[in-house]
C-alpha positions as CSV (number, residue, x, y, z in Angstrom):
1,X,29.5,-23.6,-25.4
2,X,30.6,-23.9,-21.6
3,X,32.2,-20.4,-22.0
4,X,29.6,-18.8,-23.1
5,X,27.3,-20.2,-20.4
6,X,30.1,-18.8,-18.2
7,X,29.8,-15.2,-20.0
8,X,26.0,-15.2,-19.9
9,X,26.2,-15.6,-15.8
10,X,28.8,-12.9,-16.4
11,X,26.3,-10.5,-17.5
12,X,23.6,-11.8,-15.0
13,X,26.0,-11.6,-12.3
14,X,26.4,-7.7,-13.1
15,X,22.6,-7.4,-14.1
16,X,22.1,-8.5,-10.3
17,X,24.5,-6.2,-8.9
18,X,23.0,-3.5,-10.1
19,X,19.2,-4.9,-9.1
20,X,21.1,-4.8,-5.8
21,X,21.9,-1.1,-6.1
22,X,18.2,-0.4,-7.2
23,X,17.0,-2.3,-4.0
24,X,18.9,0.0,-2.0
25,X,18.1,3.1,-3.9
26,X,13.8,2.1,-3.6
27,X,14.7,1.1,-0.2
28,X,16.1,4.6,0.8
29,X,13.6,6.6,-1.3
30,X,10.8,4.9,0.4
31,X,12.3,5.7,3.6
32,X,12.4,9.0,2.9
33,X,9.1,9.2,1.0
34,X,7.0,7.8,3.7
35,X,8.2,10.0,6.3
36,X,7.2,12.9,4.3
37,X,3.9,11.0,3.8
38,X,3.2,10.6,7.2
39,X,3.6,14.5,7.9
40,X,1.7,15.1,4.3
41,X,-1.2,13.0,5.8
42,X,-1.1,14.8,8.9
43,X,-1.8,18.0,7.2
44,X,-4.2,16.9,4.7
45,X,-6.4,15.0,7.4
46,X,-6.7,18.0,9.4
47,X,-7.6,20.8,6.8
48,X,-10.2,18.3,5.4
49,X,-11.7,17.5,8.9
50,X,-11.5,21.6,9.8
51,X,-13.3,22.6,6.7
52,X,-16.2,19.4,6.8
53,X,-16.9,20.4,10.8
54,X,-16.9,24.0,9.5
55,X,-18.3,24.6,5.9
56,X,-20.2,21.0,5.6
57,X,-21.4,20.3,9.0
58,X,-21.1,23.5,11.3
59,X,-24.9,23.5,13.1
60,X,-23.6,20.1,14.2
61,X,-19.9,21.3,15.7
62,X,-21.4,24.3,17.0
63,X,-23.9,21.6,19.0
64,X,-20.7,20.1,20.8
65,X,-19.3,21.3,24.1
66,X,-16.3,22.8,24.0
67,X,-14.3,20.1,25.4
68,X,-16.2,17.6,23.2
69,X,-14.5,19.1,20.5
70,X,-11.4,19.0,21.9
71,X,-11.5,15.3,22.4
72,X,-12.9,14.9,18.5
73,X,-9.8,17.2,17.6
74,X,-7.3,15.3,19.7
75,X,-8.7,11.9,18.5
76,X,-8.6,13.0,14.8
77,X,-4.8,14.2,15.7
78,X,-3.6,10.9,17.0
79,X,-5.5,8.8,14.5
80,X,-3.2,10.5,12.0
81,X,-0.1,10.6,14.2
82,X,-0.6,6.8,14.4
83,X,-0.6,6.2,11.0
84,X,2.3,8.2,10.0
85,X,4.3,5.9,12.4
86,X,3.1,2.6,10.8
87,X,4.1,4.4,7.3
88,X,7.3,4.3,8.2
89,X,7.4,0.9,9.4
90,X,6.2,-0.5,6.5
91,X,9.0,0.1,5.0
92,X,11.4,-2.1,7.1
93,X,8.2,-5.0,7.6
94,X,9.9,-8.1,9.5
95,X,7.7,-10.3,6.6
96,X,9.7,-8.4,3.6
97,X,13.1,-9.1,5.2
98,X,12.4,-12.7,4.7
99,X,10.9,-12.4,1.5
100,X,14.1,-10.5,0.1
101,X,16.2,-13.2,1.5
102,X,14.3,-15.9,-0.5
103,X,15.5,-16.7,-4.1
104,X,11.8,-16.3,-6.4
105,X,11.4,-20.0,-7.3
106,X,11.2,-20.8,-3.0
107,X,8.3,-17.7,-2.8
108,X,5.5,-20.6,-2.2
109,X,2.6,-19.8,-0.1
110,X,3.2,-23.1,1.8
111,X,6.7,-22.0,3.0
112,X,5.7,-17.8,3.6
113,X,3.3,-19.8,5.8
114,X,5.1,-21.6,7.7
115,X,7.3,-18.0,8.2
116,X,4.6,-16.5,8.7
117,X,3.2,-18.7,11.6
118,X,7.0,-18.4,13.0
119,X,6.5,-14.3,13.6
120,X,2.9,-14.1,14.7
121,X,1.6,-17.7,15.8
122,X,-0.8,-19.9,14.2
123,X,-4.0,-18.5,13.1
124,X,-6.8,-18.8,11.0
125,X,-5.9,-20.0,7.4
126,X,-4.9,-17.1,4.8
127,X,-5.9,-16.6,1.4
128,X,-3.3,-15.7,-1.1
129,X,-3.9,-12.4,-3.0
130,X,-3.7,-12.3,-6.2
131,X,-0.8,-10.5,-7.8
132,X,1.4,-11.8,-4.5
133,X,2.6,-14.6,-2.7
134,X,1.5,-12.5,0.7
135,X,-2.6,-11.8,1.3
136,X,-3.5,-8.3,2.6
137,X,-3.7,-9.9,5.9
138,X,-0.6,-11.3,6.1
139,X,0.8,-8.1,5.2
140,X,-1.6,-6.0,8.2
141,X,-0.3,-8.7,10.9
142,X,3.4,-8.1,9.8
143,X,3.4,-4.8,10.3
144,X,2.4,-4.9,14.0
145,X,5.8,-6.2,14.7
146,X,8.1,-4.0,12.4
147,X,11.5,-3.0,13.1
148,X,12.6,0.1,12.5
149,X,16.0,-1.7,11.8
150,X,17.1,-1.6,8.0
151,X,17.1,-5.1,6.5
152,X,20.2,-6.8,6.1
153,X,19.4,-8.7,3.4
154,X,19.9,-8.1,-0.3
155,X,17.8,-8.0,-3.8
156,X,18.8,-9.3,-6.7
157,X,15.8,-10.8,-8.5
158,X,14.0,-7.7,-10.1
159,X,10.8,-9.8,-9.6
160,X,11.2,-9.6,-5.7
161,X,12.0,-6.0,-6.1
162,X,8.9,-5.4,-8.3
163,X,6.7,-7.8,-5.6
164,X,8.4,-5.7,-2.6
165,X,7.4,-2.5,-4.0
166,X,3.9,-3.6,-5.1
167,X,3.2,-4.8,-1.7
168,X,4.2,-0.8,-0.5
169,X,2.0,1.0,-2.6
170,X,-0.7,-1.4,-2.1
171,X,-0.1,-0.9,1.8
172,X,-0.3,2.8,1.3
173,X,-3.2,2.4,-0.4
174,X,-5.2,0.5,2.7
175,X,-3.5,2.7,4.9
176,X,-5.1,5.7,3.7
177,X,-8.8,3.7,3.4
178,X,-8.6,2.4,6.8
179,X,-7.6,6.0,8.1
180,X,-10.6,7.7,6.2
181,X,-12.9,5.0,7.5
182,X,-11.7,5.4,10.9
183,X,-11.9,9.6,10.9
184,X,-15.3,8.7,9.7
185,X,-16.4,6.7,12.6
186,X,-15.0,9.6,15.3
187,X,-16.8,12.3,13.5
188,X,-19.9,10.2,13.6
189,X,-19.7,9.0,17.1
190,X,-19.1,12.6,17.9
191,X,-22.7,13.9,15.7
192,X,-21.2,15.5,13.0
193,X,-21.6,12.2,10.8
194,X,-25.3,11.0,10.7
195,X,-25.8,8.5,13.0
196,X,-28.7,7.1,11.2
197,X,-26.2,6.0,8.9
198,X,-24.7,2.3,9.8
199,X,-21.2,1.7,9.4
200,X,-21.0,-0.3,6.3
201,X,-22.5,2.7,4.5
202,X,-19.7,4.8,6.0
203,X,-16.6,2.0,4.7
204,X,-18.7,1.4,1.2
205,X,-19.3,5.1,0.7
206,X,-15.3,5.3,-1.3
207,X,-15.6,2.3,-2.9
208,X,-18.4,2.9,-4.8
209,X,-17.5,6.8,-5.5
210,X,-16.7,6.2,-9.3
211,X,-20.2,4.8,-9.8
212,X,-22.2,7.1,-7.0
213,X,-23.9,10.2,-8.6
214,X,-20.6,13.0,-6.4
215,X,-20.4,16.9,-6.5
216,X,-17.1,18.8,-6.5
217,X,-15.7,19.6,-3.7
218,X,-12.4,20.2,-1.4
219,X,-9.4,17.5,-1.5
220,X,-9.6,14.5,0.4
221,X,-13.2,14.7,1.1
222,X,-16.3,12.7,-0.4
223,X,-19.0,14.6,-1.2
224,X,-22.4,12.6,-2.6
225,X,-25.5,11.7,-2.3
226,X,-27.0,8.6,-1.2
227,X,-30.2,6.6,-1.5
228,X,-30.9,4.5,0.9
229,X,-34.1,2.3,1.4
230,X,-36.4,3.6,4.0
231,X,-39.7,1.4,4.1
232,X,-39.5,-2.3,1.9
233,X,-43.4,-2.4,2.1
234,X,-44.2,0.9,0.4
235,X,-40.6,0.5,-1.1
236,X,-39.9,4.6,-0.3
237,X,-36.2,5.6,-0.2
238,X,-34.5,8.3,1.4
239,X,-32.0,10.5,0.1
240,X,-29.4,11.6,1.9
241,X,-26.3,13.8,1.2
242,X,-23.2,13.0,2.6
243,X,-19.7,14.4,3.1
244,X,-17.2,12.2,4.8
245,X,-13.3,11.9,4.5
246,X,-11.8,10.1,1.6
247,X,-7.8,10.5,1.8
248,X,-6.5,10.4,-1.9
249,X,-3.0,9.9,-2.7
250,X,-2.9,12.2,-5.7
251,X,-4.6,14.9,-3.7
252,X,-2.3,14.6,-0.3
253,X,0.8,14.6,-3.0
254,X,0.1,17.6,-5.3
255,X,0.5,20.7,-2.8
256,X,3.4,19.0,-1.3
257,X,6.8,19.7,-3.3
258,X,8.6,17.3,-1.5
259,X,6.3,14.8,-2.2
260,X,6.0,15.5,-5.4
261,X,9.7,15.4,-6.1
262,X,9.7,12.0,-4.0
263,X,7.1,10.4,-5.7
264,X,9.1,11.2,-9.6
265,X,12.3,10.1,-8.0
266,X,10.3,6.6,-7.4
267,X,8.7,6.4,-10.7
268,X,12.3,7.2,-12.0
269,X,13.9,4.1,-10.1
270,X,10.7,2.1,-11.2
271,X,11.7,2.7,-14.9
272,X,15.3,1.4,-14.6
273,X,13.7,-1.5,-12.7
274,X,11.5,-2.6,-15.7
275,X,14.3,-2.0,-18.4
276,X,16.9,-3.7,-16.0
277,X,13.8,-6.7,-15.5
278,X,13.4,-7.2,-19.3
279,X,17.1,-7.7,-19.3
280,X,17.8,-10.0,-16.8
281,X,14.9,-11.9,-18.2
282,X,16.4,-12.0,-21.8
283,X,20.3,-13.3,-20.3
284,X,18.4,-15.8,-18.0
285,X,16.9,-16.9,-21.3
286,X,20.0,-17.2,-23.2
287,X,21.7,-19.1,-20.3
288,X,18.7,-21.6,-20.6
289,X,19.3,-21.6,-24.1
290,X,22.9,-22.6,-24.0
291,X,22.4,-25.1,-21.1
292,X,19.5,-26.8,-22.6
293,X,21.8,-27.2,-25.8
294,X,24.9,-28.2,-24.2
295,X,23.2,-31.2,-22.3
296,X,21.3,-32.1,-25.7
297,X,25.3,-32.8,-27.5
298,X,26.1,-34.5,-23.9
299,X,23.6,-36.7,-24.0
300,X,23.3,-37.6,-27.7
301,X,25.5,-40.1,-29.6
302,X,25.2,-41.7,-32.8
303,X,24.1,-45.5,-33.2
């Protein structure tokens, strides 16, 4: 029985290996892939604020001075600049070097808290998200001190790889809302945007797209029309159509090749993830198996 507990840990030794290989394989793809990201979002942010100043709202660019749209043009251009930067540092996050240092069963809230605390001081308590032992917050904060340093440390639980990589896409994911939102807010304080319409509006506007009554239109822009209410008392509402930015991941990907070809390359490491996940789960069960079975005939003895 002890050797083949031995030749179980064997097999998860190798197993872990080659979740080590994965990380660095994810690890360099997303390198690559959010660089191209960055410039992909740079391109895609422009040609959708060009054709809603032009085709959308063009009495209202036409209104501007010519040097106020130079400073809306230069402010659009470093709001993506910006973000393409934190892209890339997402990737080598201060807060993910720890957590791939950490075996899984020591990923407790109480202790990323405490590590937490260490990088950025003590704040206001966090709530932990859902699907990860980090909150969005916690992820935000740690990414105002990145290193563009690769990490040192090495994966070789799949479930810190899978957690690692959820917390990426996720962070894309905000990226690109909080980029919209913020291109929103320029083009309104600059009168192209209503102004009548209050900021909430302008942040709500994407989240409620699948259930808002939208029109077809170019990528990476929302196009819609709200109702808003104007007058409680004689409980009138105003309709109002809107077209604001709304980056989408599928839509900055598809015209890019090298995105595209980035993006299968990841999906084709996440499948060798999952198959080499189910099998490291299955050996870890079988060296649970065996343990729990040699210290049952250790432990028993007849009367």
């Amino acid at each position: 029985m002890a050797k083949a507990i031995e030749r179980i840990q064997r097999e998860i030794e190798v197993l872990e290996q080659t979740i080590a290989e994965l990380a660095e394989e994810f690890y360099n793809s997303y390198s690559r892939y959010m660089t191209a990201l960055g410039q992909g979002i740079q391109k895609q942010l422009i040609v959708a604020t060009y054709h809603l100043c032009t085709q959308s709202y063009p009495e209202q660019f036409l209104s501007l001075s010519f040097s106020q749209r130079q400073k809306l043009q230069q402010s659009i251009k470093q709001l993506a600049d910006r973000t393409a930067q934190e892209l890339v540092l997402k990737v080598n996050s201060p807060m993910q070097e720890k957590a791939r240092s950490l075996p899984m069963n020591d990923l407790e809230f109480s202790q990323l808290q405490e590590l937490i605390e260490e990088r950025i001081g003590e704040g206001e308590p966090q709530e932990k998200s859902e699907n990860s032992p980090f909150s969005e917050s916690d992820w935000e904060e740690s990414n105002a001190e990145s290193t563009s340093e690769k990490p040192n440390t090495q994966i070789t639980n799949p479930e810190a790889l899978l957690q690692w990589q959820e917390r990426l896409e996720k962070a894309i994911a905000k990226s690109l809302q909080k980029l919209s939102r913020d291109s929103n807010l320029k083009l309104q304080q600059a009168g192209i945007l209503p102004k009548k319409l209050p900021e909430p509006v302008l942040e709500a506007a994407a989240k409620v797209e699948a259930a808002a009554e939208t029109m077809p239109g170019p990528p990476n822009l929302l196009n819609l029309v709200i109702e808003t209410e104007s007058d409680r008392e004689s409980q009138s509402s105003t309709v109002t159509h809107l077209v604001a930015v709304h980056l989408r991941l599928s839509e900055i990907e598809f015209p890019d090749s090298t995105l595209t070809t980035m993006r299968q390359q990841i999906r084709n490491l996440s499948v060798k993830l999952h198959t080499t996940r189910r099998e490291y789960q299955k050996k870890q069960r079988e060296k649970a198996i065996a343990e729990a079975e040699l210290a049952w005939r250790a432990s028993w003895f007849d009367e």
